[in-house]
PDB file of N, H, CA, C and O in Angstrom:
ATOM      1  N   UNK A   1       0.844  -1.178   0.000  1.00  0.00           N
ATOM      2  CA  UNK A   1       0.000   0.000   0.000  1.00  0.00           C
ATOM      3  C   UNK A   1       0.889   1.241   0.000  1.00  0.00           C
ATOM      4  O   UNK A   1       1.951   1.171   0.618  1.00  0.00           O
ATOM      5  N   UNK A   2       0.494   2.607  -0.763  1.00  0.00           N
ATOM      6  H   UNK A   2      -0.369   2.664  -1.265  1.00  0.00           H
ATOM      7  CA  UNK A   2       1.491   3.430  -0.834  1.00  0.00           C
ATOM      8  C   UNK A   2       0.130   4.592  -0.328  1.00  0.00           C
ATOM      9  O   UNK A   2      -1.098   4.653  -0.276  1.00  0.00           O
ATOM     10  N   UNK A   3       1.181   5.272  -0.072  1.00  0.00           N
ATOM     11  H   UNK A   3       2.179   5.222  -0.115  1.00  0.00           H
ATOM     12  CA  UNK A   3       1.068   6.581   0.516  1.00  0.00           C
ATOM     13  C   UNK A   3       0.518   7.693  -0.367  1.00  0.00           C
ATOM     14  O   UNK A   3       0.617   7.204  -1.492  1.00  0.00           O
ATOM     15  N   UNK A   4      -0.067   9.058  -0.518  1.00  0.00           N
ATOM     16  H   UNK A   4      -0.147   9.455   0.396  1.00  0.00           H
ATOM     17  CA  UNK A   4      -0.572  10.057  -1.504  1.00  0.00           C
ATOM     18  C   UNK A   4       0.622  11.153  -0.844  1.00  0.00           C
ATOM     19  O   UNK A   4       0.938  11.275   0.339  1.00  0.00           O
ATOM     20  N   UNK A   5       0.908  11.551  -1.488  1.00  0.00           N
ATOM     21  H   UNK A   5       0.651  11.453  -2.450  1.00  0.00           H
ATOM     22  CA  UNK A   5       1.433  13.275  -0.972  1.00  0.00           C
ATOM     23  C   UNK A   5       1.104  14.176  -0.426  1.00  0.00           C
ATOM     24  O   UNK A   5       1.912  14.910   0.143  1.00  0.00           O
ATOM     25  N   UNK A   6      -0.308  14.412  -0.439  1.00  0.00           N
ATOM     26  H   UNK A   6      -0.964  13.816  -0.901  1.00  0.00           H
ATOM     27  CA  UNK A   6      -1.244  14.796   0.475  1.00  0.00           C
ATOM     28  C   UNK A   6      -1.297  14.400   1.246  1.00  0.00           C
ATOM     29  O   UNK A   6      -1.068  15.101   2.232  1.00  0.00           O
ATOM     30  N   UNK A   7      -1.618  13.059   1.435  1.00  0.00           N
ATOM     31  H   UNK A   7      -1.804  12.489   0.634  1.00  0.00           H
ATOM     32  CA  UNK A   7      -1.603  12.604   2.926  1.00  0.00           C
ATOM     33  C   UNK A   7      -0.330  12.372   3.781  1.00  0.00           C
ATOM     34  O   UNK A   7      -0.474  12.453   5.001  1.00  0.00           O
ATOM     35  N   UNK A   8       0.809  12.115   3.322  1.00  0.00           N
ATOM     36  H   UNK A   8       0.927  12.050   2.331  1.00  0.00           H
ATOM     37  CA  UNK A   8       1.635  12.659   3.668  1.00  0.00           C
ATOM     38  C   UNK A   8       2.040  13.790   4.506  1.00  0.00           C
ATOM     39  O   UNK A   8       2.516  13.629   5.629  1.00  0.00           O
ATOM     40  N   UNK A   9       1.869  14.837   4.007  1.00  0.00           N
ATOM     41  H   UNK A   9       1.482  14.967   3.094  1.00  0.00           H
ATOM     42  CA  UNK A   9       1.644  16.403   4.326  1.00  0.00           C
ATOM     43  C   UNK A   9       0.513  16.710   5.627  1.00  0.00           C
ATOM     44  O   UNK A   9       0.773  17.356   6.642  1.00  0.00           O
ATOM     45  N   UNK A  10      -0.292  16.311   5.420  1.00  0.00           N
ATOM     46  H   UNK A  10      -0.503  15.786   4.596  1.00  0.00           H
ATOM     47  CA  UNK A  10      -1.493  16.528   6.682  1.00  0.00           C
ATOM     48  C   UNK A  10      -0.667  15.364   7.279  1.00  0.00           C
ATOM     49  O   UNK A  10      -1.833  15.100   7.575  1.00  0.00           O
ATOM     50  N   UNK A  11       0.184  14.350   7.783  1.00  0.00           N
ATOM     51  H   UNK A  11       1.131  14.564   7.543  1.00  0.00           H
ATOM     52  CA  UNK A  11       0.465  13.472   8.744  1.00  0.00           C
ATOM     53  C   UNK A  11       1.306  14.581   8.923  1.00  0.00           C
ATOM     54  O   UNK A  11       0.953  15.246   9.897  1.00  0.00           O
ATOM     55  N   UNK A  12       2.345  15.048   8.305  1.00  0.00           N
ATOM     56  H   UNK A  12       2.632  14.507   7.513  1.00  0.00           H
ATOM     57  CA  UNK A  12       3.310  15.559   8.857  1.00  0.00           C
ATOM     58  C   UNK A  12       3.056  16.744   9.311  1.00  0.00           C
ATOM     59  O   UNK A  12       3.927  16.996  10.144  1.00  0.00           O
ATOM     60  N   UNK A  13       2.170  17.799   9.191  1.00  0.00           N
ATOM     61  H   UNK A  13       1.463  17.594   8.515  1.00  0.00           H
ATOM     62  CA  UNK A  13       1.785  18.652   9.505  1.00  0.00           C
ATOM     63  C   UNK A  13       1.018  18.557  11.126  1.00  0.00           C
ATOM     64  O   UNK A  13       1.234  19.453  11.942  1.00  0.00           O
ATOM     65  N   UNK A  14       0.141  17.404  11.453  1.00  0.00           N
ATOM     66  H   UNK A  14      -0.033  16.676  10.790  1.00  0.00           H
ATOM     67  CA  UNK A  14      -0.252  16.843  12.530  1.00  0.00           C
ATOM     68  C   UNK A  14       1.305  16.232  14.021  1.00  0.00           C
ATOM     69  O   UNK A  14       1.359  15.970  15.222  1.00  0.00           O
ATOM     70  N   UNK A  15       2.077  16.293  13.024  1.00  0.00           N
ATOM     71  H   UNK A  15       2.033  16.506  12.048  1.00  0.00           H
ATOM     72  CA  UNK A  15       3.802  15.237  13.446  1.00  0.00           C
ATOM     73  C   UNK A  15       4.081  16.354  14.556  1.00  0.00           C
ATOM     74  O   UNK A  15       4.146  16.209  15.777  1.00  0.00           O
ATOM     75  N   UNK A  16       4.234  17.566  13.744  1.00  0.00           N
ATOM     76  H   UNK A  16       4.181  17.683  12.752  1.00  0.00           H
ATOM     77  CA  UNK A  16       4.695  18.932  13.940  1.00  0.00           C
ATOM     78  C   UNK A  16       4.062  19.369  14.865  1.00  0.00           C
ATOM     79  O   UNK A  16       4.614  19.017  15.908  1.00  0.00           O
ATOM     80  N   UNK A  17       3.166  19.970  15.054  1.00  0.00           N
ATOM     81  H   UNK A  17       2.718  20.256  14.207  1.00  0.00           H
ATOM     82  CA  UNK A  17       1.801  20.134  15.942  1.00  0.00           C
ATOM     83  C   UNK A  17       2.414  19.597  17.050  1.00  0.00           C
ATOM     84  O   UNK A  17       3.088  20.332  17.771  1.00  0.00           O
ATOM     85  N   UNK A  18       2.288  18.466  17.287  1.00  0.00           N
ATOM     86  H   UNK A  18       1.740  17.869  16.701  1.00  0.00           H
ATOM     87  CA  UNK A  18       2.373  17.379  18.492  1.00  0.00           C
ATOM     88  C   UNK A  18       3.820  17.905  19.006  1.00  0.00           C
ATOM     89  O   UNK A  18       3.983  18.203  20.190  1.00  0.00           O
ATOM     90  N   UNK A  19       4.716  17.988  18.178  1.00  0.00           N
ATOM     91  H   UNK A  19       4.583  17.746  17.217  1.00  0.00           H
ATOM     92  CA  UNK A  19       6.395  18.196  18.727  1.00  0.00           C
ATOM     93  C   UNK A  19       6.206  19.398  19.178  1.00  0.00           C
ATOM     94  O   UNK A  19       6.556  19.577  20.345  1.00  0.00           O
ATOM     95  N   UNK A  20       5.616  20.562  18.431  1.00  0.00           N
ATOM     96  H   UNK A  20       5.332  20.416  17.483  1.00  0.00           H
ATOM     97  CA  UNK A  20       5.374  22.066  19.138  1.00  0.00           C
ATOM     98  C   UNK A  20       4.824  21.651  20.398  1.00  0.00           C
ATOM     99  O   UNK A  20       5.512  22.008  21.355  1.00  0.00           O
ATOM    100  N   UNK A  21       3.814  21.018  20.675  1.00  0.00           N
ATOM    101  H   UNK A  21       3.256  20.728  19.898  1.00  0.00           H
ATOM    102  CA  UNK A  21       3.307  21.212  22.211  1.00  0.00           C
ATOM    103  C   UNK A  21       3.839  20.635  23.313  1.00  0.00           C
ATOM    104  O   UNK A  21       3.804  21.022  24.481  1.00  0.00           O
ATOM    105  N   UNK A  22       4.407  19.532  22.765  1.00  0.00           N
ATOM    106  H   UNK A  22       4.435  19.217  21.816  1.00  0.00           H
ATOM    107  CA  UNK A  22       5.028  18.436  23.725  1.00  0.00           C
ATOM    108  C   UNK A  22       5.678  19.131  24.851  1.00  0.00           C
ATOM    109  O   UNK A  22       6.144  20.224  24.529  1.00  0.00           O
ATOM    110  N   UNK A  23       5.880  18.703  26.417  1.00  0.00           N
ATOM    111  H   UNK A  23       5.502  17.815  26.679  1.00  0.00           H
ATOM    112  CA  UNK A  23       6.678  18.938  27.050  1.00  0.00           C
ATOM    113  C   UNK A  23       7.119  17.629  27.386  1.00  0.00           C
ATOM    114  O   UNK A  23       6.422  16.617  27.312  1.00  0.00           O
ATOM    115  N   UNK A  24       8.899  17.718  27.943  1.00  0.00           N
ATOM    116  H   UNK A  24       9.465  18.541  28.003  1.00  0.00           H
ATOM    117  CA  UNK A  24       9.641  16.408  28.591  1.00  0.00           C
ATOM    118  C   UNK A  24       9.477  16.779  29.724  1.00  0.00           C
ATOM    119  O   UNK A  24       9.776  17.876  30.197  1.00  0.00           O
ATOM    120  N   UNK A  25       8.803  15.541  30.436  1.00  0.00           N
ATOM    121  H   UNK A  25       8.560  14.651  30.051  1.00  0.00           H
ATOM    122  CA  UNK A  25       8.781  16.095  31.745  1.00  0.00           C
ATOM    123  C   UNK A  25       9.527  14.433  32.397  1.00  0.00           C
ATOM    124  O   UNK A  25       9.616  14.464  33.625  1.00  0.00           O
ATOM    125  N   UNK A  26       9.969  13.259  31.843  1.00  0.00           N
ATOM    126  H   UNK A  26       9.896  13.234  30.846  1.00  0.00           H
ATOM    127  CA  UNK A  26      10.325  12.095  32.057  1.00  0.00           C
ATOM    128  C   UNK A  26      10.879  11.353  30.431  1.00  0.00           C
ATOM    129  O   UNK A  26      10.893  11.924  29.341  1.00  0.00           O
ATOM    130  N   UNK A  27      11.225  10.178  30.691  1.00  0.00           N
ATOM    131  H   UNK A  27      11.214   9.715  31.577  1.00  0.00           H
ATOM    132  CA  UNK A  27      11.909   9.465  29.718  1.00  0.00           C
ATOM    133  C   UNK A  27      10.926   8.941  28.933  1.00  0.00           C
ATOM    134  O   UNK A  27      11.374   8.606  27.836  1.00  0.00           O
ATOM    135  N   UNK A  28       9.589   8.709  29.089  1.00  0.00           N
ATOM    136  H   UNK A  28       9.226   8.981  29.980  1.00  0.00           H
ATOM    137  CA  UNK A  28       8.493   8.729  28.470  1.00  0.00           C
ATOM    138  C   UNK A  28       8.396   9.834  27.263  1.00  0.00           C
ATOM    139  O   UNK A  28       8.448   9.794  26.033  1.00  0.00           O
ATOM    140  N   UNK A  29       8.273  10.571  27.996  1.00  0.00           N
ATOM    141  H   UNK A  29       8.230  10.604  28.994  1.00  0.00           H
ATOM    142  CA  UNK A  29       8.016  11.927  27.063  1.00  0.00           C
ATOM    143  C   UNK A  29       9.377  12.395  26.032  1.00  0.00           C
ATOM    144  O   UNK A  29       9.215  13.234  25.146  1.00  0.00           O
ATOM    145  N   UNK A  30      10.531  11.824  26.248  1.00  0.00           N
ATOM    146  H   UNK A  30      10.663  11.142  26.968  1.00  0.00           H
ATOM    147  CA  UNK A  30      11.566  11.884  25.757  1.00  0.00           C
ATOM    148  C   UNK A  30      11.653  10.850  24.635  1.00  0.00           C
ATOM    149  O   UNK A  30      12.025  11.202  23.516  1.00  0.00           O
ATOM    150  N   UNK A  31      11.221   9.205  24.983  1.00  0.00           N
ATOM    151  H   UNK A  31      10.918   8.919  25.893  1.00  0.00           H
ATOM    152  CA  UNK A  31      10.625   8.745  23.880  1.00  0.00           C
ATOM    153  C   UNK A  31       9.719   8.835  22.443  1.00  0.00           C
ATOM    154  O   UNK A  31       9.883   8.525  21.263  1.00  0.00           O
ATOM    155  N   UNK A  32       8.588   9.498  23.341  1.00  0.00           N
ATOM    156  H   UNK A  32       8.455   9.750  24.299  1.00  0.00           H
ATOM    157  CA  UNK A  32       7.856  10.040  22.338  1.00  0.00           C
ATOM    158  C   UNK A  32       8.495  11.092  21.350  1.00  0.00           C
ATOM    159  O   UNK A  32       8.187  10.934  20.169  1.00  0.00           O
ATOM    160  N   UNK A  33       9.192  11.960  21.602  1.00  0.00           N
ATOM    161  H   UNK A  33       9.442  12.088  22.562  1.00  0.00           H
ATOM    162  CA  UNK A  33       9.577  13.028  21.264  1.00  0.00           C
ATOM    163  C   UNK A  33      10.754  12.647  19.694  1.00  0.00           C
ATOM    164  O   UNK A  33      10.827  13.152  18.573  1.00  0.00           O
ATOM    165  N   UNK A  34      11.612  11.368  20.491  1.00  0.00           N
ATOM    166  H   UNK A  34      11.553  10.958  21.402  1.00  0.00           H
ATOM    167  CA  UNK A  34      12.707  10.481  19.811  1.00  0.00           C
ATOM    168  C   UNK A  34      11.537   9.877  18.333  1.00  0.00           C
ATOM    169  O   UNK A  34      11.857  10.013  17.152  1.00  0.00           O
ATOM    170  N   UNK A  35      10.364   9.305  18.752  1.00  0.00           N
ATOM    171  H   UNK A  35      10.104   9.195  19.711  1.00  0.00           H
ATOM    172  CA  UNK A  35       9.658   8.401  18.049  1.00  0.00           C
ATOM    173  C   UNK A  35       8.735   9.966  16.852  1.00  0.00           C
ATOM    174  O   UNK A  35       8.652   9.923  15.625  1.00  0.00           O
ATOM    175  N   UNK A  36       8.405  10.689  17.420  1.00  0.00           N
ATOM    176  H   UNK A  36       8.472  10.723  18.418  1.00  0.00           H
ATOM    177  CA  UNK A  36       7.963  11.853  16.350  1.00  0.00           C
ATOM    178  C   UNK A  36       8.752  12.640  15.304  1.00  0.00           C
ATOM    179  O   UNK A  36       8.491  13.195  14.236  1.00  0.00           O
ATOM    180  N   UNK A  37       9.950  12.428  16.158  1.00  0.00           N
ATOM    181  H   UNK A  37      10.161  11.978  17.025  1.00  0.00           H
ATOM    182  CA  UNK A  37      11.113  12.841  15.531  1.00  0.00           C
ATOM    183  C   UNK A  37      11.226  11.960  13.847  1.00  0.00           C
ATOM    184  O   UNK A  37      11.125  12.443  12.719  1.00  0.00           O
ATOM    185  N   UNK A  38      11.411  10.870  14.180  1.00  0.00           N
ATOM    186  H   UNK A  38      11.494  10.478  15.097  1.00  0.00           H
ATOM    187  CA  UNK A  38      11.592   9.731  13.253  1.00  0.00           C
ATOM    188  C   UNK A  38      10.582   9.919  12.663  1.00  0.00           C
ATOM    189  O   UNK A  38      10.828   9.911  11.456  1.00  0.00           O
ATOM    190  N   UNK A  39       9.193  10.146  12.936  1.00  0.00           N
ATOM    191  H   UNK A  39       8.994  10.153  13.916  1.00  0.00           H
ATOM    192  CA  UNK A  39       8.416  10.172  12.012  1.00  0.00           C
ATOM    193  C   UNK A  39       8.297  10.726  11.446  1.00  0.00           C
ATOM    194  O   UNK A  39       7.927  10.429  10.310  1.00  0.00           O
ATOM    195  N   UNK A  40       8.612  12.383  11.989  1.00  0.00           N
ATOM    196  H   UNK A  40       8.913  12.625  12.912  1.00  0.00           H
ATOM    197  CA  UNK A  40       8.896  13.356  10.899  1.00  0.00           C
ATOM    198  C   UNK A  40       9.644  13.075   9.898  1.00  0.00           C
ATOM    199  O   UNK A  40       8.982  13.101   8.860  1.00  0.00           O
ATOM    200  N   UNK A  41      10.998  12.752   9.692  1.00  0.00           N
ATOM    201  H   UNK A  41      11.536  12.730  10.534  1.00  0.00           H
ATOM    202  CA  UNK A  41      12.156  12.790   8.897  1.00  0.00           C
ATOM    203  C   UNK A  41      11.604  11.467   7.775  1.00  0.00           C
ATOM    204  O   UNK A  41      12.023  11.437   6.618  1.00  0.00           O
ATOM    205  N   UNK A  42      10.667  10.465   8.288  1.00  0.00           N
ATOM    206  H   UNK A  42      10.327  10.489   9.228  1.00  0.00           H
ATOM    207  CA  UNK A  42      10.316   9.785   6.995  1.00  0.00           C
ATOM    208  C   UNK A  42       9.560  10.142   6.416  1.00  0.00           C
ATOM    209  O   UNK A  42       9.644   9.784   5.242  1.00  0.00           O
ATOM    210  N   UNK A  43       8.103  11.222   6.842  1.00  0.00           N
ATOM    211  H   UNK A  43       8.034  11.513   7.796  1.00  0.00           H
ATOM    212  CA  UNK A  43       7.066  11.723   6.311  1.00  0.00           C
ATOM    213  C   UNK A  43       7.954  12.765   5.299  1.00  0.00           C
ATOM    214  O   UNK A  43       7.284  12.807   4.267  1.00  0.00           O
ATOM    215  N   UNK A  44       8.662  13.271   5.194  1.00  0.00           N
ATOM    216  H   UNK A  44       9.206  13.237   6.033  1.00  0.00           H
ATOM    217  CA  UNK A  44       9.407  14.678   5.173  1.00  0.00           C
ATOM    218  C   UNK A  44       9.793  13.736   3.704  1.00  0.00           C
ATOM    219  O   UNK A  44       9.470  14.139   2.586  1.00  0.00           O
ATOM    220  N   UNK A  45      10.439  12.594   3.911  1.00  0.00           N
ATOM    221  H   UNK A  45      10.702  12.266   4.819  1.00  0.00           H
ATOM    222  CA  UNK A  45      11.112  11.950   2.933  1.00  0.00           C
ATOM    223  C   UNK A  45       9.793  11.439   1.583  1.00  0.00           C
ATOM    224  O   UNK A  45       9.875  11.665   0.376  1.00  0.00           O
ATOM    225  N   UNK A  46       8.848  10.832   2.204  1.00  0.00           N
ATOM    226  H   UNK A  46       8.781  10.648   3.185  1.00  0.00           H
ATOM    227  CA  UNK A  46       7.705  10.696   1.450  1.00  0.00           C
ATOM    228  C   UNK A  46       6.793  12.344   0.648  1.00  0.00           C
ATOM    229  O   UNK A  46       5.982  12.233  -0.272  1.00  0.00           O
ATOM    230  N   UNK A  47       7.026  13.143   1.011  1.00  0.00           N
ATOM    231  H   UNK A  47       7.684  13.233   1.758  1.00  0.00           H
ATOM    232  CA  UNK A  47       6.584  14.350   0.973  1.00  0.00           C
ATOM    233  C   UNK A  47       7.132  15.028  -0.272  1.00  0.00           C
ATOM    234  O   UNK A  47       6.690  15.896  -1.025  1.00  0.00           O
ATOM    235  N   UNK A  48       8.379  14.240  -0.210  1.00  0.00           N
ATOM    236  H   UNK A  48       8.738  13.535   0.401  1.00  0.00           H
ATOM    237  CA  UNK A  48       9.192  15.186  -1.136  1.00  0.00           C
ATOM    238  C   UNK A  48       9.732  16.364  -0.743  1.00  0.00           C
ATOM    239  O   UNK A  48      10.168  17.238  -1.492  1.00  0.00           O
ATOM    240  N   UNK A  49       9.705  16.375   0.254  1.00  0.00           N
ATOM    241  H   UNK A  49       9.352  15.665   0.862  1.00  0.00           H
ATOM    242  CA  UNK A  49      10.213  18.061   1.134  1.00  0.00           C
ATOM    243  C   UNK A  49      11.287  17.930   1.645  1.00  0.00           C
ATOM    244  O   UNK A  49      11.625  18.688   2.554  1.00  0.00           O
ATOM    245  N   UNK A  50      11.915  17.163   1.297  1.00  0.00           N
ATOM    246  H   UNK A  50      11.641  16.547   0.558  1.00  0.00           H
ATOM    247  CA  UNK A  50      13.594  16.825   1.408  1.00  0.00           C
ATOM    248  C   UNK A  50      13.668  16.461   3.472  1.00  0.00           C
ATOM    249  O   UNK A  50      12.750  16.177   4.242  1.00  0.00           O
ATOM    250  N   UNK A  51      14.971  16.624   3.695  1.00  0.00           N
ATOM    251  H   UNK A  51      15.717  16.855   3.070  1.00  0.00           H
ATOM    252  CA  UNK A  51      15.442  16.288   5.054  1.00  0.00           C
ATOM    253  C   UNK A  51      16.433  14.667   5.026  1.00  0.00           C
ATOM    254  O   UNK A  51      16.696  13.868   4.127  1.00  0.00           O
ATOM    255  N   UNK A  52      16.688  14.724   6.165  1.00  0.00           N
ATOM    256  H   UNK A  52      16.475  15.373   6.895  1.00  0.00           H
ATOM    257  CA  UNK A  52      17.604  13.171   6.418  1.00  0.00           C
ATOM    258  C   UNK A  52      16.994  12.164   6.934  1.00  0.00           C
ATOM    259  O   UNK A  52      16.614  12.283   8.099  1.00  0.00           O
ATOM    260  N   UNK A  53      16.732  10.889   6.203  1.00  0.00           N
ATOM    261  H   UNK A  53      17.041  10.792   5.256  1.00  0.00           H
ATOM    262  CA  UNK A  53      16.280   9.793   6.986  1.00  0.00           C
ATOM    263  C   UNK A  53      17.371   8.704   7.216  1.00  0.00           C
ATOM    264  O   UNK A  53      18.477   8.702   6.676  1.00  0.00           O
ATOM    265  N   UNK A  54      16.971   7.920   7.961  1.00  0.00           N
ATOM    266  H   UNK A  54      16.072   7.922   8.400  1.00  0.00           H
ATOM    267  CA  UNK A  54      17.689   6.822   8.915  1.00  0.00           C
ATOM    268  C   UNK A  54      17.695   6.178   8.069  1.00  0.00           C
ATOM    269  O   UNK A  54      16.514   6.289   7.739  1.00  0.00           O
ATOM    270  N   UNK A  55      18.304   5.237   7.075  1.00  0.00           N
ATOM    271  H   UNK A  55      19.263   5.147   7.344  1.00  0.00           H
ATOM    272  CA  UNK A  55      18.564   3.682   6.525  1.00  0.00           C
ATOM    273  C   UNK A  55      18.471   2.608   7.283  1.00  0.00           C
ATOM    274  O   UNK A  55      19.243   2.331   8.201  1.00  0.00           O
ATOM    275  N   UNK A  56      17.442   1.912   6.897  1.00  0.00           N
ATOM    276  H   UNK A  56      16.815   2.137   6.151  1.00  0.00           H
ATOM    277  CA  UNK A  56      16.933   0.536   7.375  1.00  0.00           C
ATOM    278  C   UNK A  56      18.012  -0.739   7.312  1.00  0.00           C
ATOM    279  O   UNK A  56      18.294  -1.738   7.975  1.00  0.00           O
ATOM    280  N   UNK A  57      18.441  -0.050   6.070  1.00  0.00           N
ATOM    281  H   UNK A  57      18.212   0.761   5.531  1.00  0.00           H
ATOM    282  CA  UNK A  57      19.590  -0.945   5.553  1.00  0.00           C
ATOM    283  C   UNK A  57      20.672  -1.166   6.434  1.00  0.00           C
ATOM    284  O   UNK A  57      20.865  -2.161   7.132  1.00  0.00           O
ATOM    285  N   UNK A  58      21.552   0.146   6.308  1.00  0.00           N
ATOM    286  H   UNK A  58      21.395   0.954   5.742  1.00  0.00           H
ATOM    287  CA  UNK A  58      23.015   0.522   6.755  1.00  0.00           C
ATOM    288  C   UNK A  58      22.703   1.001   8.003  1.00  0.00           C
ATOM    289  O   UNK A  58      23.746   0.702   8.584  1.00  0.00           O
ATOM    290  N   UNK A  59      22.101   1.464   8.728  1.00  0.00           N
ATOM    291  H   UNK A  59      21.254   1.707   8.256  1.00  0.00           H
ATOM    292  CA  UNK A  59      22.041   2.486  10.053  1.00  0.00           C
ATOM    293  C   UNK A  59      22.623   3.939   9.568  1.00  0.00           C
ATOM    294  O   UNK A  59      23.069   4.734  10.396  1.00  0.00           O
ATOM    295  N   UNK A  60      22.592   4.166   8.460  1.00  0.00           N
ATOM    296  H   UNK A  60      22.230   3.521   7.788  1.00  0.00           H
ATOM    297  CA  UNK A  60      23.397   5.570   8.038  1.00  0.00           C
ATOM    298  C   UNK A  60      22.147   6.460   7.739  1.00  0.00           C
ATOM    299  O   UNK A  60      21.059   6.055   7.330  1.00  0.00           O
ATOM    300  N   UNK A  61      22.498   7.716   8.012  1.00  0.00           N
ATOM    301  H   UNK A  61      23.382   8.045   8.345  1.00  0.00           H
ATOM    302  CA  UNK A  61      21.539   9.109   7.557  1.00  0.00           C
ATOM    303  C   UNK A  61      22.140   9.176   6.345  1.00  0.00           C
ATOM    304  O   UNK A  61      23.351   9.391   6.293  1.00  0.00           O
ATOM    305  N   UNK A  62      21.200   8.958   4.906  1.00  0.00           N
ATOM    306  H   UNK A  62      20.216   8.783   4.948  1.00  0.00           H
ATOM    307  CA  UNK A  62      20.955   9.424   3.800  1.00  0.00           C
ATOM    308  C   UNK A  62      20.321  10.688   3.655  1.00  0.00           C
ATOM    309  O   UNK A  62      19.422  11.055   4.410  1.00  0.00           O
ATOM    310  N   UNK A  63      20.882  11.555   2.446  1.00  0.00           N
ATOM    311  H   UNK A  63      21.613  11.256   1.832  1.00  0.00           H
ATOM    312  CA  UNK A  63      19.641  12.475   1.963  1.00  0.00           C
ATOM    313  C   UNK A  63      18.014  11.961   1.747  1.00  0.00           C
ATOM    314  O   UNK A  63      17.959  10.848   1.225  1.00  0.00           O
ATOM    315  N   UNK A  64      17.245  12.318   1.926  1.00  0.00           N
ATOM    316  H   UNK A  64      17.290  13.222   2.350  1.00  0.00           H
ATOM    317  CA  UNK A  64      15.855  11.470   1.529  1.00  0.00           C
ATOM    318  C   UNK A  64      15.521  11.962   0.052  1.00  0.00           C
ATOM    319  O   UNK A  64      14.356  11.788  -0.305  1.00  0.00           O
ATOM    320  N   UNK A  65      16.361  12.530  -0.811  1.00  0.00           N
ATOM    321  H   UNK A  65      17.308  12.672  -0.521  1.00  0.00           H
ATOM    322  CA  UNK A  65      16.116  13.017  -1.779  1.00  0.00           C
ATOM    323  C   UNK A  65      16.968  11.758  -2.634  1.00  0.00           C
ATOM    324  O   UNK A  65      17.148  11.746  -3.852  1.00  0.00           O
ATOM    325  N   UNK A  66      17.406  10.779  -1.714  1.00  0.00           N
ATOM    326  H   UNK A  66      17.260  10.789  -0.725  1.00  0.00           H
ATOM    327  CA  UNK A  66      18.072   9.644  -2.756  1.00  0.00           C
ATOM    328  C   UNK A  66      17.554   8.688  -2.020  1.00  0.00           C
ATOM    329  O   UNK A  66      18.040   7.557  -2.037  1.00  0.00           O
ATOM    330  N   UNK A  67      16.564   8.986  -1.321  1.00  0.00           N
ATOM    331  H   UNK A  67      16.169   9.905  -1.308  1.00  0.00           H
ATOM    332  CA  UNK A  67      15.879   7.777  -1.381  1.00  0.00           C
ATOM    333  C   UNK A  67      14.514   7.409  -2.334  1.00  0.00           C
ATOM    334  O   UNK A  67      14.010   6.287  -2.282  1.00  0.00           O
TER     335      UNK A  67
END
């Protein structure tokens, strides 16, 4: 199943939102923060709006513009 670009965009736009409000107040909240993070940088990659994602492959930060 693949993804639209649009929808994309409203996830990541929702990603964002959530990271603006967030406070760390424990390692919980520091998780989450780690885990939105990541989600951003793959939405970002699906989006076409460039940024660095994590390789599944290698453990290396690629451009997401070669992925």
């Amino acid at each position: 199943m693949t993804m639209s670009r649009r929808c994309a965009e409203t996830l990541l736009d929702l990603v964002e939102v959530k990271l603006s409000c967030i406070e760390i107040y424990d390692r919980e909240d520091k998780r989450e923060v780690a885990l939105l993070q990541t989600a951003r940088q793959e939405l970002l990659a699906i989006s076409g709006r460039g940024g660095e994602v994590l390789s599944m492959d290698s453990g290396k930060r690629v451009s997401a513009v070669a992925c």
